[in-house]
C-alpha positions as CSV (number, residue, x, y, z in Angstrom):
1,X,24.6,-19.7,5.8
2,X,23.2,-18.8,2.2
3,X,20.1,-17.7,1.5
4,X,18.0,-16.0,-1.5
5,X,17.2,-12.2,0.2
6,X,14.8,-10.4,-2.8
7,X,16.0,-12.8,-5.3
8,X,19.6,-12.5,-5.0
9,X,21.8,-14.4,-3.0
10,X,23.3,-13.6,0.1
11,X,25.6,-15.2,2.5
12,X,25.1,-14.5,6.2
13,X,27.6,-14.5,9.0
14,X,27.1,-17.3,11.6
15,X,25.2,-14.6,13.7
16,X,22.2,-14.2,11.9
17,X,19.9,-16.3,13.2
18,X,16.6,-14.8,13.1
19,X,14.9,-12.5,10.5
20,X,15.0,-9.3,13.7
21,X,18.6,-10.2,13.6
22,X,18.8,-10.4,9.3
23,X,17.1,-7.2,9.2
24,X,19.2,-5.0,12.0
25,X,22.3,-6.8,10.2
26,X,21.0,-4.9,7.1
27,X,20.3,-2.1,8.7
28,X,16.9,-2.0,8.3
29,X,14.4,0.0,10.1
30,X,11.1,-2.0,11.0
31,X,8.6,0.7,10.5
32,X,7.1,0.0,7.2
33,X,8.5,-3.2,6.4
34,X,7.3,-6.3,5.3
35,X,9.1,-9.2,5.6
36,X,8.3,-12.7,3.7
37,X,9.8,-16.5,4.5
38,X,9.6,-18.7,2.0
39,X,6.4,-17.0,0.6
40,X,4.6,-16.8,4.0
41,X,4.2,-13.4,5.6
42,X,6.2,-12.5,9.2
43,X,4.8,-10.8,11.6
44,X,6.5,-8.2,13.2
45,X,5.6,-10.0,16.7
46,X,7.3,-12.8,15.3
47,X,10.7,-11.4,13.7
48,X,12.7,-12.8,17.2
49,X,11.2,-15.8,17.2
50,X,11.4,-16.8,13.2
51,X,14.6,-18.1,12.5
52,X,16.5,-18.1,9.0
53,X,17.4,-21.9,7.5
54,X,19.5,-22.9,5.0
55,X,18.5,-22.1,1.6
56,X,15.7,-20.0,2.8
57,X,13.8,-17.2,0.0
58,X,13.4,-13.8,2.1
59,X,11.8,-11.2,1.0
60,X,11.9,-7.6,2.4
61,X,10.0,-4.5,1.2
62,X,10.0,-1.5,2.7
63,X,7.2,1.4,2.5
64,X,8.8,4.5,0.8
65,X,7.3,7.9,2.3
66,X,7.1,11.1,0.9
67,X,6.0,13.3,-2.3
């Protein structure tokens, strides 16, 4: 499947279903992150249960800590 992930595109393995399994396929921790589909906000409770399509724009940002 091929999708746009921060405006740059990406092809995922037949695996990644949902954006929970995008992001640990990314290695991405989900403390501080954001995650948008198709310009609409994910919530965190929803991750599992959101699943990737075809074509879809993701965007993640994660909070940077420190000083």
């Amino acid at each position: 499947m091929k999708i746009e992930l921060n405006n740059e595109p990406v092809s995922l393995s037949d695996d990644t279903k949902s954006v929970a399994e995008l992001l640990a396929d990314r290695g991405v921790k989900s403390g501080g992150t954001a995650v948008s589909v198709n310009n609409r906000i994910v919530r965190h409770s929803d991750w599992e249960h959101t699943m990737l399509h075809e074509g879809d724009r993701v965007v993640i940002i994660t909070a940077a800590f420190g000083g």
